[in-house]
C-alpha positions as CSV (number, residue, x, y, z in Angstrom):
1,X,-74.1,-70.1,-177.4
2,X,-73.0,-67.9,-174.3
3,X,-76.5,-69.1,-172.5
4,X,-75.8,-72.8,-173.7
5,X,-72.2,-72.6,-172.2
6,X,-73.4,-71.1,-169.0
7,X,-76.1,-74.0,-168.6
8,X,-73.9,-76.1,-169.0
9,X,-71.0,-75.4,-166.9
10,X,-68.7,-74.2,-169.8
11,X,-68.1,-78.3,-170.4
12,X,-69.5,-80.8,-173.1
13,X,-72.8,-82.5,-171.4
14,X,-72.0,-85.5,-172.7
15,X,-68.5,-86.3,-171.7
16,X,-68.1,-82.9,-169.4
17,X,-64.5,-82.5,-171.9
18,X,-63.8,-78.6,-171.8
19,X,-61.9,-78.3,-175.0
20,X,-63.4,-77.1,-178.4
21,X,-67.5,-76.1,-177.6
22,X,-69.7,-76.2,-179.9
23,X,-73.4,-76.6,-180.1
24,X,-75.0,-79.7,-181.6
25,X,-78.6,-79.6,-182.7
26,X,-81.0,-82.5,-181.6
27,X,-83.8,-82.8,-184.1
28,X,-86.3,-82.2,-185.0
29,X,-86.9,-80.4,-182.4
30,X,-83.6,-78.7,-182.8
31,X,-83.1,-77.5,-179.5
32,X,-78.9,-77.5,-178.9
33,X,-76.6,-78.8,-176.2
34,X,-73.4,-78.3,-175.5
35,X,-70.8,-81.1,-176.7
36,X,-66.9,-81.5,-177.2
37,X,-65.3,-81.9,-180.8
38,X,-65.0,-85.5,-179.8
39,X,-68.4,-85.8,-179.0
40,X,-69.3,-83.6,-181.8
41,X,-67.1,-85.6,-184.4
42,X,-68.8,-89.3,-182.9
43,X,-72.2,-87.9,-183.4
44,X,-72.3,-86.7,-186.7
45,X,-70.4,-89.7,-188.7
46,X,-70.6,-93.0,-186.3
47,X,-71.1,-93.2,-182.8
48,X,-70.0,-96.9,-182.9
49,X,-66.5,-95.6,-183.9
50,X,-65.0,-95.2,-180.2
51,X,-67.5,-97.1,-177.9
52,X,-65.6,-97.0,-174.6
53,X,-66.0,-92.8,-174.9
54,X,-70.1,-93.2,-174.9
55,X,-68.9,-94.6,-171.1
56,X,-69.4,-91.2,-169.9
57,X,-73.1,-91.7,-170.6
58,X,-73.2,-93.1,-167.2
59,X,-73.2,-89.8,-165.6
60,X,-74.8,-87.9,-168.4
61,X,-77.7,-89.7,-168.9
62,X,-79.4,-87.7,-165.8
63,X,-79.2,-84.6,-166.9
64,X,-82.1,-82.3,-166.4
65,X,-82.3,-81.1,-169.8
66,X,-84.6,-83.1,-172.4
67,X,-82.0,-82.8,-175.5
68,X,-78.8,-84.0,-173.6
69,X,-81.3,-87.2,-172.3
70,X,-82.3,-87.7,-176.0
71,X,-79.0,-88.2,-177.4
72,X,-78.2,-90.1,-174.4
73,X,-80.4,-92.5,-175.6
74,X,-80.4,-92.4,-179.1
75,X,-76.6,-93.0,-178.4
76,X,-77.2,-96.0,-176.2
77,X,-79.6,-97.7,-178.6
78,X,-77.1,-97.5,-181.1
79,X,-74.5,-99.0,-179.1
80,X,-77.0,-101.8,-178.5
81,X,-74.5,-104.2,-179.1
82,X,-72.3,-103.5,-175.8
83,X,-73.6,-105.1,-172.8
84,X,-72.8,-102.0,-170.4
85,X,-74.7,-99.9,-173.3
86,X,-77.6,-102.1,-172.7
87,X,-77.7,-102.1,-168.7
88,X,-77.6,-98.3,-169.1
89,X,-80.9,-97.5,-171.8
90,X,-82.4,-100.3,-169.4
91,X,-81.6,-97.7,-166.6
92,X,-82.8,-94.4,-168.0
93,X,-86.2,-93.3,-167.8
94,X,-87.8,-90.5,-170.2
95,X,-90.7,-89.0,-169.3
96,X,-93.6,-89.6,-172.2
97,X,-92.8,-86.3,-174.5
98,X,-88.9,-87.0,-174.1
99,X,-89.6,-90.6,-174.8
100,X,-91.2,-90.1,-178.4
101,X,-88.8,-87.1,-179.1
102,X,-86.0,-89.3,-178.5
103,X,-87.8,-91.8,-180.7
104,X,-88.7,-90.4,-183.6
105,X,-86.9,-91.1,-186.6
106,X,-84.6,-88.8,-187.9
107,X,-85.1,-88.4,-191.4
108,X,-81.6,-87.5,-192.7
109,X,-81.8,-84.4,-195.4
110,X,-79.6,-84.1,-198.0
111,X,-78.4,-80.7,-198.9
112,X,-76.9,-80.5,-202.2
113,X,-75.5,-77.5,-204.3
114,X,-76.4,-76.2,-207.5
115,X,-74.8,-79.1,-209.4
116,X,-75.9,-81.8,-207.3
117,X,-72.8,-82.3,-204.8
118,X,-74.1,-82.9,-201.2
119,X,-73.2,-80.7,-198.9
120,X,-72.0,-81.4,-195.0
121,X,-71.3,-79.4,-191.7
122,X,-68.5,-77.6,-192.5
123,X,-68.1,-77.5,-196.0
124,X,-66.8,-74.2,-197.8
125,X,-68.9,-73.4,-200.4
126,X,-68.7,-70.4,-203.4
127,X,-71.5,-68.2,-204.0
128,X,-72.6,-68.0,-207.5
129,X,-74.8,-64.9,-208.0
130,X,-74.8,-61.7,-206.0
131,X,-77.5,-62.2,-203.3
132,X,-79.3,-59.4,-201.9
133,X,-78.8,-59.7,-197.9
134,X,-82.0,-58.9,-196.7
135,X,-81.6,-57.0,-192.8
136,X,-78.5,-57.0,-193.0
137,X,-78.3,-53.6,-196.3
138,X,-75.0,-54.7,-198.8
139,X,-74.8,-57.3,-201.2
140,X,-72.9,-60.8,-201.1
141,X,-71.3,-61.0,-204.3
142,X,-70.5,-63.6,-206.7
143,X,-67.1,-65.9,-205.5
144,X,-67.3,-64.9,-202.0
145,X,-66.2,-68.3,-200.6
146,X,-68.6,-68.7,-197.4
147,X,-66.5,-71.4,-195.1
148,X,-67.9,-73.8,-192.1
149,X,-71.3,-73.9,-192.9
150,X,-73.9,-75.0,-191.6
151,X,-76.5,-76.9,-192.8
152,X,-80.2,-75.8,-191.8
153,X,-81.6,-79.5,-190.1
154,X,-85.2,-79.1,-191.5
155,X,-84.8,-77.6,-194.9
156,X,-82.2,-79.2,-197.5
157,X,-82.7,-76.1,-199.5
158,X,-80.9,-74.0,-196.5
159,X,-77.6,-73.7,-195.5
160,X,-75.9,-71.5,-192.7
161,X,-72.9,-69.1,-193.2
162,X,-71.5,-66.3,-192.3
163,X,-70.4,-63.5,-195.2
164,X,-68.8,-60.0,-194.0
165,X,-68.9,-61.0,-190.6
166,X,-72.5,-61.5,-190.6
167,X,-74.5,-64.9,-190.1
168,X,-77.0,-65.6,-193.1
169,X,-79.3,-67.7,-194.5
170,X,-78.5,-69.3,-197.9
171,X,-80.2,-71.1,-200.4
172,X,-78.6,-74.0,-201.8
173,X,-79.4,-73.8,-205.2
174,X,-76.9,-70.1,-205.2
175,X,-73.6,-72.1,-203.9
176,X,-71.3,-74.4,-205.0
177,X,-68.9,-76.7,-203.5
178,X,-65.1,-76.3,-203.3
């Protein structure tokens, strides 16, 4: 995240905001960006939610870096409905291998826990067996409550979390919601 905020000037690359960083992953390629909880919050539920915000797109859709002009235009295509939204995707030029990235339809995984409840960004979900924590030498044990995680964007079996301080790898089918 350090090298993300650095590249990006410590501000979102969408809306240049400088409160609450986070990284966002652009599939599939997953390669992050830097983006605002604003940003961040519009992205993952419905883009079409606060229109006049994507406005910022004017400047951001220039960037240098493939994944911020991806979701430039995945954004703009979605807001296809707003004439400005329209003059600007008939603005921005991709090269060919950003083109199809940006393109290429994002099959949405669903993550769901041991008995079926899907999982989302941010969830807190309870471990159900101790799980041997492989590089990292103790054991996560059985009700540890493992809260914000992450879900892994290619593998609805996976889910992101940290447990005693350290980031792991969990499967799905050993949690349950809370």
């Amino acid at each position: 995240m350090k090298d993300l905020l650095q590249r990006a000037g410590n501000v979102c690359e969408l809306c240049a905001n400088a409160d609450n960083l986070t990284a966002f992953a652009v599939s599939p390629k997953n390669e992050e960006i830097v983006v605002c909880s604003t940003c961040l919050d519009l992205l993952e539920n419905d883009v079409t939610a606060d229109v006049n915000h994507w406005r910022c797109l004017t400047e951001s859709m220039w960037s240098t870096v493939p994944a911020v002009q991806v979701v430039a235009y995945r954004t703009l295509k979605k807001l296809s409905a707003e004439e400005w939204a329209n003059d600007l995707a008939g603005m921005l030029y991709l090269d060919e291998e950003t083109l199809a990235w940006a393109e290429t339809e994002q099959t949405q995984l669903i993550h769901k826990d041991t008995n079926g409840n899907v999982l989302e960004n941010g969830d807190t979900v309870t471990l159900i067996q101790d799980l041997n924590v492989k590089g990292a030498n103790f054991t996560a044990k059985r009700g540890t409550a493992v809260r914000k995680i992450r879900l892994v964007f290619d593998n609805a079996e996976q889910i992101e979390g940290k447990v005693e301080g350290q980031q792991i790898v969990i499967l799905t089918k050993y949690v349950k919601k809370s």
